[in-house]
N, C-alpha and C positions, 0 to 999 in steps of 0.2 A: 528672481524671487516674486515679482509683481505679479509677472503674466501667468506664475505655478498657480498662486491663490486666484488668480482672476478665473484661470482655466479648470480647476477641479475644485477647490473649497476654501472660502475665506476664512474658514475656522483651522485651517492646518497650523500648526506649530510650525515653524522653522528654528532648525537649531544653526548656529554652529559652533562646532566643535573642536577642542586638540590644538595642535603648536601654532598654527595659523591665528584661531580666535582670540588664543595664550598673548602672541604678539602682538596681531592687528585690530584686537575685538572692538576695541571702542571707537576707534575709526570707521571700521565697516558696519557697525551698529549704528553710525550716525550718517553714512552712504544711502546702507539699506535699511529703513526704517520697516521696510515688511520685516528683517530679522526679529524674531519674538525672543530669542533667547541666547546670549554667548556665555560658555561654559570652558573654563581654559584646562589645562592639561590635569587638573587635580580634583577636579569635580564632573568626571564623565559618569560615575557610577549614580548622581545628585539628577540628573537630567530629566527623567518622570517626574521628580516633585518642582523642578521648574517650568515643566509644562505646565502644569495644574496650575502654579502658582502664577506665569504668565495668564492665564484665560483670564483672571478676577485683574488685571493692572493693565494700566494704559501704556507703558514703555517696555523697554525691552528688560526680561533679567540678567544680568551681568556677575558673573563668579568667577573672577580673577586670581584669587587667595591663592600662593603657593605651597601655604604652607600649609593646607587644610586634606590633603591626599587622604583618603582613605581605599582599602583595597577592598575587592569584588567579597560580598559577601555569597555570591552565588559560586560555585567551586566545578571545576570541569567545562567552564563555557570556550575555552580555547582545545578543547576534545577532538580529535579526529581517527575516528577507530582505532588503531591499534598505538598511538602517541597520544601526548598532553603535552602544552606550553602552561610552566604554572609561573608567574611572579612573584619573585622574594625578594627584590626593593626596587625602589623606584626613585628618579631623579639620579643627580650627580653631587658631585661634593668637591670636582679636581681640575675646573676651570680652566679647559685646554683653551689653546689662543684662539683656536680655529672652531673653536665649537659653541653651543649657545644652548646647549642642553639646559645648561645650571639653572641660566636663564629663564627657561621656558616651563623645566620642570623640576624647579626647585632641590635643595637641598636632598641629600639619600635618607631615603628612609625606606627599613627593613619591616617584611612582614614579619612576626612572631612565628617560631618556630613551632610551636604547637599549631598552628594554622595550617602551615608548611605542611607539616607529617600527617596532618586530617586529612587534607585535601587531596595529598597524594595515595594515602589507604584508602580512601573511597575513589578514585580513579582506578589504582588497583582491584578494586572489588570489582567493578566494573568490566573489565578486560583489557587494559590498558595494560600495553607491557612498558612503551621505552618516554621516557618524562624527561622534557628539555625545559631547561632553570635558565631563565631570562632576569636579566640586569642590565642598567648602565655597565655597572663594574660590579659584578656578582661578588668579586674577591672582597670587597668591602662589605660585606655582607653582615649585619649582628654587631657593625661597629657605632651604629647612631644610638642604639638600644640595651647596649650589653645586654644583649642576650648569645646564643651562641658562636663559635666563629664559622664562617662559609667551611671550611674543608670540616669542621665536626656537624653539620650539617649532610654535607655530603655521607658521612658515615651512617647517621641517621640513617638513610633514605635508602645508603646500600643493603640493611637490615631487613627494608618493609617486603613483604613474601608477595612473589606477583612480578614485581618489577624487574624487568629483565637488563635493560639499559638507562643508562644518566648520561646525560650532556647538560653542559651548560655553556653561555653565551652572555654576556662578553667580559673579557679577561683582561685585567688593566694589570702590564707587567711591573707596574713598581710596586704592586701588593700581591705579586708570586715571587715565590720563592724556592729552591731547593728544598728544603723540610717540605711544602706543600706537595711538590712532585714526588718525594718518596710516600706520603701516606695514600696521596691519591693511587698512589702501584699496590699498593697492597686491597684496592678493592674493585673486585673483582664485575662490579654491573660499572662503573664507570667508564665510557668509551673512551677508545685510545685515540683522541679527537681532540685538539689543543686551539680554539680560535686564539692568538695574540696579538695584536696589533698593535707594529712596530709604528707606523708613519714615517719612520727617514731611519735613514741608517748612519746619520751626518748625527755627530752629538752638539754641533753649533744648531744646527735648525732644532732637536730636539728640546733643546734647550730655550729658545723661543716659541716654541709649541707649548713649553711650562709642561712637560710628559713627566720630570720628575724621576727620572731614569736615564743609563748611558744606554750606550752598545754596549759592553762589554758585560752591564749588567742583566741586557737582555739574552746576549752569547751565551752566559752564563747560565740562564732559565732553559732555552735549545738542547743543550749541554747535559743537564740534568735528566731532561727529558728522553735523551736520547737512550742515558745512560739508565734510566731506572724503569722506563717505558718502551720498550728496542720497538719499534714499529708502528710508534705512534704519528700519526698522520700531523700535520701543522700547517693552519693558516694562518692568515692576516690581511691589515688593511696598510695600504701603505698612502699617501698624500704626498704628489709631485707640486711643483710648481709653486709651492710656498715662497711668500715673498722673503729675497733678499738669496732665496738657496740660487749658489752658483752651481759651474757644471763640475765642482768638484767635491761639493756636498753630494749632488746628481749621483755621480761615479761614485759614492760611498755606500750610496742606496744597493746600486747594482751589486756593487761588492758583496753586500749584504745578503742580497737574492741569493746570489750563487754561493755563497757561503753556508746559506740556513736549507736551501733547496724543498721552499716550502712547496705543499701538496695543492695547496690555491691561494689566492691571492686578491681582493675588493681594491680595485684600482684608483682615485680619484682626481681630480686637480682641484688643486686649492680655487675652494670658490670663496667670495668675500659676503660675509651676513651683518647682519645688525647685531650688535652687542659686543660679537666678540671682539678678544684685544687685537689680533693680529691686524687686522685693515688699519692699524695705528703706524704698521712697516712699513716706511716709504718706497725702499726699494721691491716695488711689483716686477711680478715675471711676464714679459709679452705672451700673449695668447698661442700663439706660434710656439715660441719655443715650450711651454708647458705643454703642448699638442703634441710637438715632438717626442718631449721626453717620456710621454706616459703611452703614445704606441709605442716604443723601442721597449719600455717596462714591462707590455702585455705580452709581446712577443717574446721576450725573454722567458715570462713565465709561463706562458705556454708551452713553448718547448719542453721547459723542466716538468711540468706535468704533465705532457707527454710522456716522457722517458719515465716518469716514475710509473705512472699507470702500465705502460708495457713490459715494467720489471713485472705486476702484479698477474700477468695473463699465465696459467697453466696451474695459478697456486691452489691452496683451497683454504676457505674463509667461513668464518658463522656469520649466518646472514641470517635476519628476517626476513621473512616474503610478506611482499604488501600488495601483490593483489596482479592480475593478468598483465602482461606485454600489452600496447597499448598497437607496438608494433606486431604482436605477434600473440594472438590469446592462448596458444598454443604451449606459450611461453610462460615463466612465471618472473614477476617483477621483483626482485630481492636488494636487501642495503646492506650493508657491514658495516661495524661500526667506525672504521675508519673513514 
């Protein structure tokens, strides 16, 4: 930070920003006293009037406040020709063991759905066909606000003219449900694209993860899907190496895999953070054997996506094209929404 303002202008602002500042700001603010400004996860949009407002003061401005979120008044800035990433809440509310989300970015809170529906008819108007819905847990969506629920949101959106695909991201399974799965089948821009993340297929780890869910509740949701959605595509996140998981939780996982025969799969091993509860587990997993267990998991699931993509070679699909082979201009580059 010294030698940046030494080397081009003493007057530059330096910020920092987001989960790091969130956690570490006023430590590294007193490290790096060139830092002019720390802004934590709920005041990124406030950041121009901290500039300003740093140049007239002697120390650094500090905005910590979790509770103080408000959402982009500028609309389409996550644009990328023929998509949009739009936000309809933010933070968490469901204090997983392993996670520090809540932590960093506070409490859920939903954008208003008139926002919602603005934002996306003028994206619309624009030429924007396929609009992906970003959450912590989207499914919670309208519940800090009563205002309305995520799947009658969803309907909303399937209505607006223009729009040709909806996704959303990410999906906490103890707030889906069967009823959700059949309305979402009955509409028709909704891609047949399920992110759920399981983390263990062990209902003991599950259970000290604080997920709030079984297996059999989440079999349940698979089930549904399969059933009211025939073709629907399904990923997930799964977390090895959680402490205290033996190798018979492990082997429940795997069960799991091969049971749900998901299309991809975000692999991880339990890392240990600040805040959250889990690092409280005494019994930690050696670095080894969580090494282990989570290439035996990748290779598993590669396989399975393997075979599933080469059941898909000869069929025919609706696809977008998004623009030339990078390998082949010759070619055209297209998505389905699976």
């Amino acid at each position: 930070y010294r030698s940046f303002k030494e080397r081009y202008n003493r007057e530059t602002v330096i910020v920092l920003a987001g989960c790091m500042a969130q956690e570490r700001g006023q430590d590294l603010a007193r490290y790096f006293p060139e830092i002019d400004v720390v802004s934590g996860t709920c005041h990124i949009m406030d950041i121009p009037g901290f500039a300003e407002e740093r140049s007239g003061s002697k120390g650094p401005v500090i905005a910590l406040d979790k509770n103080d979120y408000r959402f982009s008044g500028y609309r389409g800035k996550r644009a990328e020709g023929y998509k949009a990433w739009v936000n309809i809440i933010t933070g968490c509310s469901n204090y997983c063991s392993y996670c520090v989300v809540p932590y960093l970015r506070g409490a859920e809170k939903s954008k208003s759905s008139s926002e919602i529906i603005t934002e996306i008819n003028e994206l619309a108007d624009r030429g924007v066909v396929e609009i992906n819905l970003l959450g912590q847990n989207v499914n919670s969506y309208g519940k800090d606000n009563n205002d309305i629920s995520f799947i009658e949101l969803l309907e909303k959106i399937n209505d607006i003219e223009g729009i040709k695909w909806i996704r959303f991201i990410t999906s906490h399974p103890k707030d889906f449900n069967e009823e959700i799965v059949k309305r979402i089948s009955t509409l028709k821009k909704v891609c047949k694209h399920f992110h759920l993340p399981v983390q263990s297929g062990s209902d003991r780890i599950l259970k000290l993860m604080n997920r709030k869910y079984t297996v059999e509740h989440y079999m349940d949701i698979i089930g549904a899907i399969r059933t009211y959605i025939p073709g629907a595509s399904i990923g997930t996140d799964i977390i090895v190496g959680f402490p205290s998981e033996s190798e018979e939780d492990y082997d429940q996982t795997l069960d799991l895999v091969m049971s749900v025969l998901f299309d991809d799969a975000f692999t991880y091993i339990y890392s240990e953070r600040q805040f959250e509860k889990a690092r409280d587990i005494p019994e930690k997993i050696p670095p080894e054997i969580s090494k282990k267990r989570i290439e035996t998991l990748i290779m598993l699931q590669r396989r399975i996506s393997y075979e599933k993509n080469t059941e898909e070679i000869g069929t025919e699909k609706t696809a977008l094209t998004i623009g030339e082979s990078k390998k082949d201009p010759s070619e055209m580059l297209c998505k389905t929404e699976t």
